[in-house]
N, C-alpha and C positions, 0 to 999 in steps of 0.2 A: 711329150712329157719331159719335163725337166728333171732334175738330177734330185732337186728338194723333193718332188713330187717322189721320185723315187726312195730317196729314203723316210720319207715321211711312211711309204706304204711299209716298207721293211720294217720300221719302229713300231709300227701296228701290227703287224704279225706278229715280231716278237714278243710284244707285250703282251698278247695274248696265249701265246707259247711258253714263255716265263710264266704266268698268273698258273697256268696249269701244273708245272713240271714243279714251280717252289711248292702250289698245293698237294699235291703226292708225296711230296720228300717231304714236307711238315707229318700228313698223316702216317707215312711209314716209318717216321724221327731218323729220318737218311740226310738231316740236314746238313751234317757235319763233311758227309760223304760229297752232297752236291757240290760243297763248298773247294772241296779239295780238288773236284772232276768240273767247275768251272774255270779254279785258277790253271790248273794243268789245260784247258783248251786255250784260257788267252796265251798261256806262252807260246802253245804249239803254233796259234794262227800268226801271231808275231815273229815267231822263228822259220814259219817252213811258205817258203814262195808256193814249193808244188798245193801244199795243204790250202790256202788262198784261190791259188786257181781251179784247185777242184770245188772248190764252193760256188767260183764263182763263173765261172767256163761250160758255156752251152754245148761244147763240144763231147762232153761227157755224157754217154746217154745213162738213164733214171737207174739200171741195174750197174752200169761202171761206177754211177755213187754209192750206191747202196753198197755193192762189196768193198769199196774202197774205203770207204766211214764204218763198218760193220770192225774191218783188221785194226784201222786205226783205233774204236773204241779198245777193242780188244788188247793190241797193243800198249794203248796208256791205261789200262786194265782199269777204267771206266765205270761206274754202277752200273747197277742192272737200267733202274730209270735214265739216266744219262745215256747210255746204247741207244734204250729204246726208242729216244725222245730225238736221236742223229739217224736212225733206221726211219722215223717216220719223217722227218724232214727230206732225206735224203726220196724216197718212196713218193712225196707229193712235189718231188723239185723246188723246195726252198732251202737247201742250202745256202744260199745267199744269206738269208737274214742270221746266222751261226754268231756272226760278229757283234750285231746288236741284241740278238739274245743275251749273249754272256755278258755284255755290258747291264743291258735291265736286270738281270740275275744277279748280278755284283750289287747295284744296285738293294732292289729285295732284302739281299742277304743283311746289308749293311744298316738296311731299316730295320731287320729283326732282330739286330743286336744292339740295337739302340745308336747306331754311328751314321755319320756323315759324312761322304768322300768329299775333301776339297780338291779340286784339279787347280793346282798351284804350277805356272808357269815361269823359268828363272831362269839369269842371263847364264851363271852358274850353277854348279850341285849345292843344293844346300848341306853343311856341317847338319852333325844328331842336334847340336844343340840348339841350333837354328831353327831346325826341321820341329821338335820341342817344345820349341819357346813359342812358334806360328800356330802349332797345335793349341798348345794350351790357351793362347790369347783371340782363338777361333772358338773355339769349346767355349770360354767364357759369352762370348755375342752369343753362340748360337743355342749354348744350353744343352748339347750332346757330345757326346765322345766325337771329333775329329781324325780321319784318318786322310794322312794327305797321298796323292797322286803325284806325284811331279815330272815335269819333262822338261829340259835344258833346253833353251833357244836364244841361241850368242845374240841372234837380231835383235831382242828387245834390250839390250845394250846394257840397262843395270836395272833395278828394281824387280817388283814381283805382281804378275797378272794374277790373281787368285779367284774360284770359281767355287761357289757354294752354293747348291739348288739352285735357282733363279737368278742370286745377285753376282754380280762381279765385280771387281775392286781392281780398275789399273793403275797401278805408280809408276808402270815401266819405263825410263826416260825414254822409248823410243813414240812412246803416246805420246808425253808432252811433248818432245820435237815438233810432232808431226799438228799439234795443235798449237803452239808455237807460229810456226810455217802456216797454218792457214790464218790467225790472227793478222799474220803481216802482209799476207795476201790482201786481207778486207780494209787493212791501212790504207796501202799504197799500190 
């Protein structure tokens, strides 16, 4: 089994771990609350190595997760659904898929408020006005509230990767080099 094969399965899980956990939190109007107990787990998974390796380390047996994600909801003082929905993961040994949950759940979220995540790619930070002006000239194509993502990467040298549903827009000058470079290849 390859690695796609593997997260192809994990994306299946969670999409169906999401489809359930947003519909509860719709029916109970905890949507607010999910919102607030998804952003607080992407920081935690982002911030804490140990919190990663217990999701994702065999080592752990089914009760070492279960208390350990049980203190931790407690801890980040977590909904009731949100515990419950780390209590059941934890109990069938999927903690793994935790990561691509909250992404489909970001996801979700951003489709029930009518937005669109763009994962914008940049050599540098983008300035508010920048970040802005990309917004609103996004929103216009796409016809929805724009909320951008961004992650700095010196490599792609200047320009901007931009990522919205399906389509992707590279300017990056480290593309064109690189197509550039095979141009000259099929010359000479």
């Amino acid at each position: 089994m390859d690695v796609s094969e593997t997260a192809g399965i994990s994306t299946g899980i969670a999409e169906r771990y999401a489809s359930a956990v947003f519909d509860l939190a719709s029916e109970g109007k905890a949507v607010k609350a999910l919102e607030s107990d998804i952003g607080a787990l992407e920081t935690a998974i982002n911030e804490s190595e140990d919190l990663r390796t217990l999701l994702t380390s065999p080592l752990y047996s089914r009760e070492e997760q279960s208390a350990a994600i049980t203190a931790i909801a407690k801890k980040m003082d977590l909904s009731q659904t949100t515990a419950n929905v780390l209590a059941l993961l934890a109990s069938k040994r999927r903690l793994f898929v935790l990561p691509h949950l909250v992404r489909v759940l970001q996801d979700r979220l951003a489709e029930a408020r009518g937005e669109v995540t763009a994962e914008v790619t940049t050599a540098k930070k983008l300035t508010k006005a920048q970040g802005d002006k990309l917004a609103k000239t996004l929103a216009a194509q796409v016809g929805k509230t724009i909320t951008i993502k961004e992650t700095v990467d010196a490599s792609i040298i200047g320009g901007l990767i931009v990522k919205v549903g399906s389509k992707m827009i590279d300017t990056s000058i480290a593309s064109k080099l690189n197509a550039l470079q095979n141009t000259m290849k099929e010359v000479g």
